[in-house]
C-alpha positions in Angstrom: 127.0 -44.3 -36.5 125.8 -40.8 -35.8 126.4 -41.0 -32.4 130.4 -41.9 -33.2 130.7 -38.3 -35.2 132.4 -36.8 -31.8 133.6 -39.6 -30.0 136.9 -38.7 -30.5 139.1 -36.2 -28.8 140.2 -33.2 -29.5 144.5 -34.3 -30.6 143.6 -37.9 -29.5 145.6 -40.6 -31.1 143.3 -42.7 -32.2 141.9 -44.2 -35.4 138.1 -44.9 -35.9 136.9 -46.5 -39.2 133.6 -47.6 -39.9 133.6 -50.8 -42.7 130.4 -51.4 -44.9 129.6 -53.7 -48.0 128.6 -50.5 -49.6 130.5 -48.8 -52.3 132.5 -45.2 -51.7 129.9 -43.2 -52.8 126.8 -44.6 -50.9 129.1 -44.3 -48.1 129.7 -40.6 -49.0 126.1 -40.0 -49.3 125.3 -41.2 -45.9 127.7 -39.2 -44.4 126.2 -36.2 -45.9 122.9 -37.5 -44.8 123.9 -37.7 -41.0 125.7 -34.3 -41.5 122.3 -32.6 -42.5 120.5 -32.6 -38.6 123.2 -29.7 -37.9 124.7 -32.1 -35.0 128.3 -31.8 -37.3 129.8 -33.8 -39.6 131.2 -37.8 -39.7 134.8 -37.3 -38.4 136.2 -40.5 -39.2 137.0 -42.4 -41.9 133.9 -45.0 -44.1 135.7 -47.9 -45.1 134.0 -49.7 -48.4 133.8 -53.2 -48.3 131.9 -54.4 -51.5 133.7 -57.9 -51.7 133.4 -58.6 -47.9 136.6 -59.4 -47.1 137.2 -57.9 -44.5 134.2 -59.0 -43.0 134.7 -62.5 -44.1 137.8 -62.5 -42.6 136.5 -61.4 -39.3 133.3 -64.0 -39.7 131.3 -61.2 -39.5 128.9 -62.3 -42.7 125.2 -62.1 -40.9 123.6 -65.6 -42.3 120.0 -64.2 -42.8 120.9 -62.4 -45.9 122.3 -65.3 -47.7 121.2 -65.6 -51.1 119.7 -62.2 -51.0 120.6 -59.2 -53.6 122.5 -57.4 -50.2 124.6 -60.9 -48.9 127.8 -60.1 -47.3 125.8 -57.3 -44.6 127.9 -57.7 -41.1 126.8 -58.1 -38.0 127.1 -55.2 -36.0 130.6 -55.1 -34.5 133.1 -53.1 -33.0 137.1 -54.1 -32.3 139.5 -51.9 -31.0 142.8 -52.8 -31.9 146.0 -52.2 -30.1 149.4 -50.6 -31.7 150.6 -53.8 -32.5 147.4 -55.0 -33.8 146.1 -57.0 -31.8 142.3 -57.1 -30.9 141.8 -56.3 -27.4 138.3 -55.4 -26.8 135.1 -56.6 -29.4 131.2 -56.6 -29.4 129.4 -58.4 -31.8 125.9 -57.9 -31.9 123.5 -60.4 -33.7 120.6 -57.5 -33.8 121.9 -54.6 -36.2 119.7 -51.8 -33.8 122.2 -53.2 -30.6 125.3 -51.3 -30.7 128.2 -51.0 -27.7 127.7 -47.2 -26.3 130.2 -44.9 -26.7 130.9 -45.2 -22.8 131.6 -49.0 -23.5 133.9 -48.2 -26.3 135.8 -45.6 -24.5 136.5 -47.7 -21.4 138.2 -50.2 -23.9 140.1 -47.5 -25.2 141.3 -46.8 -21.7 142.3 -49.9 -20.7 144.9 -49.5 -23.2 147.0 -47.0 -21.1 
C-alpha cells in the first residue's frame, strides 16, 4: 500500500480507496506508520471493513483464516470501477505479498478514456 501513496496525479479525477477488516483507528495508525520512512504521507482514503461486507460481497473472504480470531482477511484485490459503476478492470491475488503494479493499475485506468 506504500507504493499507492503517489499513484495519483496531480488534479486527477480519480478515486482510490483501500478496504480492510480493520477498525478506523488501526487503519489510522498504519497510515502514520507508512508516513514515518519520509517517502510522504497515504493520499487516499482507508476504508474499514470490520463486518466484511464489502468483502463478502465481492467473495473476497480468503478461506485459510476461517475459524481464526482475524476471519474475514481478503484476498489481495484491486477493481477499478467505471463512472457508472461498473467493474472494468480486477486482480485478485490468492498470495497477499502478489499485488498488480502501479503500471498495471494505471493502464486500466487508461483504458477508460
Amino acid at each position: 500500500m506504500a507504493g499507492l501513496r503517489s499513484f495519483l496525479k496531480k488534479n486527477e479525477k480519480v478515486n482510490l480507496y483501500a478496504i480492510s477488516v480493520d477498525p478506523p483507528e488501526r487503519g489510522r495508525e498504519f497510515a502514520k506508520k507508512i508516513a514515518s520512512d519520509g517517502k510522504g504521507e497515504v493520499g487516499f482514503s482507508l476504508l474499514s471493513d470490520p463486518e466484511h461486507r464489502t468483502i463478502d460481497a465481492y467473495g473476497l473472504v480468503d478461506p485459510a483464516y476461517q475459524g481464526q480470531k482475524i476471519y474475514g482477511i481478503p484476498y489481495a484485490a484491486v477493481y477499478v470501477i467505471d463512472k457508472q459503476g461498473r467493474v472494468v478492470w480486477t486482480k485478485i491475488e490468492s498470495d497477499y505479498k502478489q499485488r498488480p503494479t502501479n503500471n498495471e493499475i494505471r493502464a486500466a485506468l487508461s483504458a477508460l478514456k
